[in-house]
N, C-alpha and C positions, 0 to 999 in steps of 0.2 A: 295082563297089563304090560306094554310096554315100558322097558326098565330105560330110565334117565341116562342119558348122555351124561358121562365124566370123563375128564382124559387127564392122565399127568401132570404136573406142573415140573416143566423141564428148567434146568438148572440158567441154559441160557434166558427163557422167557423170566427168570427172575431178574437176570439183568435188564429185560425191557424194562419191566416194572420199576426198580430203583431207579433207571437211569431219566423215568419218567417223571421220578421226582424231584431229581435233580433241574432239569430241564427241558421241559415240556412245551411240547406235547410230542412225545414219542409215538408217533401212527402213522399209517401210512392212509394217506389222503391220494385218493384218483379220481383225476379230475377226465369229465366225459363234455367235452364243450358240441354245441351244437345248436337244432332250432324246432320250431312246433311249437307244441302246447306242454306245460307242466300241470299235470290234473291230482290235485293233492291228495284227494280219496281215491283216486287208482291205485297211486305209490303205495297208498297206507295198506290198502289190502294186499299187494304185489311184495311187497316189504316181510308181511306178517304171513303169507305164503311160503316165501320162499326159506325164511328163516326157521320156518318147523320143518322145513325140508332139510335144512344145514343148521344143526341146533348150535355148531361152531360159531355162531353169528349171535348166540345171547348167554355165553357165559358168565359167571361171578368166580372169583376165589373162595375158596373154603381152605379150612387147614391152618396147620402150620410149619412152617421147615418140613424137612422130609415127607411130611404127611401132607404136602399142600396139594392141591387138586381141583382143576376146573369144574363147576356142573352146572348143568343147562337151569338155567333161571325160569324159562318159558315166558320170558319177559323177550315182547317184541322189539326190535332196537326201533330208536326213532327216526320218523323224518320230518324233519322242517323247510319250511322257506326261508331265503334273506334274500335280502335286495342286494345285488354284486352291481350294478351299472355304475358304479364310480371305479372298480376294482380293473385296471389293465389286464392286471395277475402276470408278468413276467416278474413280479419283485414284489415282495409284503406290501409296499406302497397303498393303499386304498384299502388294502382286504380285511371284509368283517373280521370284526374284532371276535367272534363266535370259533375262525380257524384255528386261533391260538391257545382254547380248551383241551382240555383232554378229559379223560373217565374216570372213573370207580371204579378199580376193578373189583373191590367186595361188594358194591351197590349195584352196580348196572347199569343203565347198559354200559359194554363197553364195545358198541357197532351204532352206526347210526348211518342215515343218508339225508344228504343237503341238497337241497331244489333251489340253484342257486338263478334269481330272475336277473336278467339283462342281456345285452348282445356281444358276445351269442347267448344262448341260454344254456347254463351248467349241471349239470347231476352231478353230486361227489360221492363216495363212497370214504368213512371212514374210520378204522377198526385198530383198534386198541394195537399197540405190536405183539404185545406181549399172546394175545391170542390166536393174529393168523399173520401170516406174513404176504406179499404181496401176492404172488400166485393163491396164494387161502381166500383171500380179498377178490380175486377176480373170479373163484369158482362160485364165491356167495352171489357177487354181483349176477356172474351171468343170470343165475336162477332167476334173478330178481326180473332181468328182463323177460325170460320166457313167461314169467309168469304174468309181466303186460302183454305180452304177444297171447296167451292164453296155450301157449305151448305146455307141455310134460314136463314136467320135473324132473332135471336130475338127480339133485341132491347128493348129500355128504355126511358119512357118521363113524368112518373111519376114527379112530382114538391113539393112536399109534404117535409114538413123540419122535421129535428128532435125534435123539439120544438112542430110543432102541432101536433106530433103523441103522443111527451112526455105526453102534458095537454089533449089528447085524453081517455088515460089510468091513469093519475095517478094527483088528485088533491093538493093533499098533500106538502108540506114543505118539503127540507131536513136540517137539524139545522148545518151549516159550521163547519167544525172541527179544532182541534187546529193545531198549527206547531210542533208537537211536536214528530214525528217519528224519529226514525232512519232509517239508508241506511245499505244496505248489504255490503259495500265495507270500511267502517268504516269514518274518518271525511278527507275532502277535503286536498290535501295536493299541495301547490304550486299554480300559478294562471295561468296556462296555460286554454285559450280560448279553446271553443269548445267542442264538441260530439266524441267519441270513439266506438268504435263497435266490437263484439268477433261473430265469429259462429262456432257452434263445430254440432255434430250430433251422434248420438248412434241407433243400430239396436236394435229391439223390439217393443213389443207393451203395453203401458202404461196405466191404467185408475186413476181418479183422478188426473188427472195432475194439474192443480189448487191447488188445494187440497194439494198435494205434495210438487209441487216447494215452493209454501208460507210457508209453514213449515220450508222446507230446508232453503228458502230466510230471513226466520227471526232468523234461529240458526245462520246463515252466520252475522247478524247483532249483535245478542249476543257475539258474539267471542270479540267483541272491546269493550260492555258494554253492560248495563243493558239500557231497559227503552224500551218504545212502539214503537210497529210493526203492522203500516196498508196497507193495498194494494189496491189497484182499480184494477178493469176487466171489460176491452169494452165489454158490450152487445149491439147486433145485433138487432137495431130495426124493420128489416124487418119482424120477429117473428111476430109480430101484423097486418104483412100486409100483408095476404095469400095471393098470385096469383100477385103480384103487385113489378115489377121489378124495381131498381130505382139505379141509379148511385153514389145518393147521400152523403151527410154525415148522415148518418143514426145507428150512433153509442154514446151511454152513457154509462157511468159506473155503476157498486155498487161499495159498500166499505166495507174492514172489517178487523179489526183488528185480528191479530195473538196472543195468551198466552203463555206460556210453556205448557201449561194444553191442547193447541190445538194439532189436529191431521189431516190427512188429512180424514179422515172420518166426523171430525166433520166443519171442512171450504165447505166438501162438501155439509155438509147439510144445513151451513148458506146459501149458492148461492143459493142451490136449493131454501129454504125458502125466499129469497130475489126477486128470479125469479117472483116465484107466488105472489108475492104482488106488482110486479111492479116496484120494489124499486130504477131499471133503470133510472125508467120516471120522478123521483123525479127531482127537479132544488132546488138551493137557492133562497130565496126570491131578493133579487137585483141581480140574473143573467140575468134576461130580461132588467134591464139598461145600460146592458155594449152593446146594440145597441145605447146607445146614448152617450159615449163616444167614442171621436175620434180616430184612433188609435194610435196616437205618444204620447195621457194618458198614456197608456196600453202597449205602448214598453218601455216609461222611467218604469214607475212599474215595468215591467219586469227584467229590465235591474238592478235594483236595487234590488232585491228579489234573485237573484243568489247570488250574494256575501255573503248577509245577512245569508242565510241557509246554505253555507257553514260555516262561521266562527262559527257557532252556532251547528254546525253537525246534524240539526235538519229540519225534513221537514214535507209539509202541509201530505203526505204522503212516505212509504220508497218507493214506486215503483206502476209503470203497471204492469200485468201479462196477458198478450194475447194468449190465445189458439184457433189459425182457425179451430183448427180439424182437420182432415182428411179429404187432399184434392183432387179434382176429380181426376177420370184418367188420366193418363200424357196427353193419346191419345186427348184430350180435348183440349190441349193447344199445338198439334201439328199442322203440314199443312205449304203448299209450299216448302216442301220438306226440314223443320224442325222438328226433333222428338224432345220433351221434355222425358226428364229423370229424370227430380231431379228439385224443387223448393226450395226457399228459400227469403228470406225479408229483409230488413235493417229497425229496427223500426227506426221510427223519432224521434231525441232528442230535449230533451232544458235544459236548464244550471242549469235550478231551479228545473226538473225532475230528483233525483238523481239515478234511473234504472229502465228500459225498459226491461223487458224478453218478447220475441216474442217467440212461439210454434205454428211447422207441421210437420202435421206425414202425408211423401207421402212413400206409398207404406209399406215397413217394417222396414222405418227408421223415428226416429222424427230427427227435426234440432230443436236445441235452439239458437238464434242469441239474443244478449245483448247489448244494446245499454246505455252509460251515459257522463256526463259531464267528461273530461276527468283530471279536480280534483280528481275525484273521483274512476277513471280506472288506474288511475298511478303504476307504477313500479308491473306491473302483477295480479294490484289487478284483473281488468276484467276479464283476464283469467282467473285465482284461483277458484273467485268466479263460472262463469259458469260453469266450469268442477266440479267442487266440488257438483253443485247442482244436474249436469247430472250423475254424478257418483250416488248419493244418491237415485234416483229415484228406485222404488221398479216395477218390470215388473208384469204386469196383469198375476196373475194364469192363466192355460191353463182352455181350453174349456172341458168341461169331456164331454166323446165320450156319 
């Protein structure tokens, strides 16, 4: 008999979890816009396919503190329809009230897929964080469509955490840094609750993106005052695990501060430099304790740490900056007589994150979607800021024949 799929419950992914309770919905939502038919007993079978192939797709929590631990439910994740034709979707504006949910993670599911009806027509994909992070998300996905194409499975049952791949590569300390950044959208104004979201998108092809937007992202924080500008970038720990497919959370950051004196030639050679030494895999010395805090520690902290960096205009740092790259062919994430055309993200927010830049470049266009506390997106700042960044972006010299 095959023995159940379990995987660790790693110290970060308990921060998804509290930080979901805090302010939710912590998921990562990808959105597959496009046109055809949406055939709801295809999905449902294609769905329940491919997820006994990536059993990372029907997890529950078991445990507790130290002892806590994902395992496979065999509970298919759902999928529904709604009706989006009022939903623009560059802005929460219209959009079902169903996106603003989130999961159980001791019930289940905590994956699901939305068959979203209007023009264009939407597939979404949406999975707890705390279980896979966005590359985990796109290897369940793919499956999902080979299995309306009637293709082979690849599947995923890797169990490997972020944590043991971190101290696999990299022994080393990283020394916690101050609260002391600024935000790109300047200081917190009014006390409205919640996460805010912009996407805009621009044709061409861009290199340095990193590199660039961080630059752009910290003149944008200059504009309201002087004083320090750091950013973190998820990297992708699958990088150390050639051949080795995983749904997981399998994502850390680097870090690094911005100058005047910085350029995006020179941000890009911190990352590269930071790359090769691993600087990923680094953890703080008491992150491996926050397994043995409970989490309603960790939501009141939470919950009090928002306020705090607003009124203070200052944070542990000014932002995320996530670049997926260039993503597969649309043809990849089509099937059952769905075509994809066009992708796109909502990052996940939280109250004491004061900006989230998300970047993909499918086909010849990037999308930038910007996600923050909505103190802090108020009266156009969101907007502003994103298009102002997209605008600055300088396009990659041509290819010399």
């Amino acid at each position: 008999m095959k023995k159940k799929y379990t995987r660790k419950l790693s110290f970060y992914e308990r921060l998804y979890i509290a930080g979901d309770k805090v302010c939710p919905p912590v998921l990562n939502q990808f959105f597959f816009d496009g046109s055809g038919v949406l055939d709801l007993p295809k999905w449902k079978e294609a769905v329940r396919a491919a997820s006994e192939a990536n059993p990372g797709s029907r997890l529950v929590l078991k445990g507790v503190l130290g002892g806590a631990y994902w395992e496979d439910s065999g509970q298919t994740p759902s999928v529904i329809e709604l009706d989006g034709a009022d939903w623009a979707s560059h802005t929460p504006n219209g959009m079902p009230p169903h996106f603003k949910t989130t999961f159980d993670v001791k019930k289940g599911p905590t994956c699901e897929v939305v068959l979203l009806r209007g023009n264009p027509l939407r597939v979404v994909f949406r999975t707890h964080h705390s279980t896979m992070d966005g590359m985990g998300t796109l290897v369940w996905a793919e499956d999902v469509f080979r299995a309306l194409r009637g293709e082979p499975l690849l599947g995923s049952e890797s169990a490997v955490t972020d944590l043991e791949v971190a101290r696999a590569m990299q022994k080393e300390y990283r020394t916690p840094f101050p609260f002391d950044n600024l935000t790109p959208t300047g200081k917190a104004q009014g006390n409205e609750k919640g996460v805010a979201y912009y996407r805009t998108s621009r044709k061409g092809k861009f290199h340095m993106l990193i590199g660039q937007a961080a630059v752009l992202s910290a003149r944008e924080a200059w504009k309201h005052r002087d004083g320090k500008v750091r950013f973190s970038v998820p990297v992708d720990l699958r990088r150390h695990m050639k051949g080795i497919r995983s749904t997981g959370n399998l994502t850390m950051l680097i870090h690094f501060e911005v100058t005047k004196e910085s350029t995006p030639e020179s941000i890009s050679q911190i990352i590269k430099k930071q790359l090769e030494e691993n600087r990923e895999c680094m953890i703080d010395r008491g992150d491996t304790l926050l397994s043995h805090v409970p989490f309603w520690i960790i939501q009141n902290r939470w919950k009090k740490m928002g306020p705090v960096y607003h009124n203070r205009g200052l944070y542990r740092n000014s932002g995320v900056i996530s670049n997926m790259g260039r993503m597969p062919p649309m043809h990849l994430f089509s099937g059952g007589g769905f075509q994809a055309e066009y992708y796109w993200a909502i990052p996940p927010g939280y109250d004491h994150i004061p900006f989230f830049l998300g970047m993909a470049s499918t086909g010849d266009r990037l999308v930038f979607t910007t996600s923050m506390p909505k103190v802090l997106a108020s009266n156009g700042r969101i907007e502003k800021v994103t298009e102002d960044i997209m605008a600055g972006l300088v396009p990659a010299p041509p290819k010399k024949e």
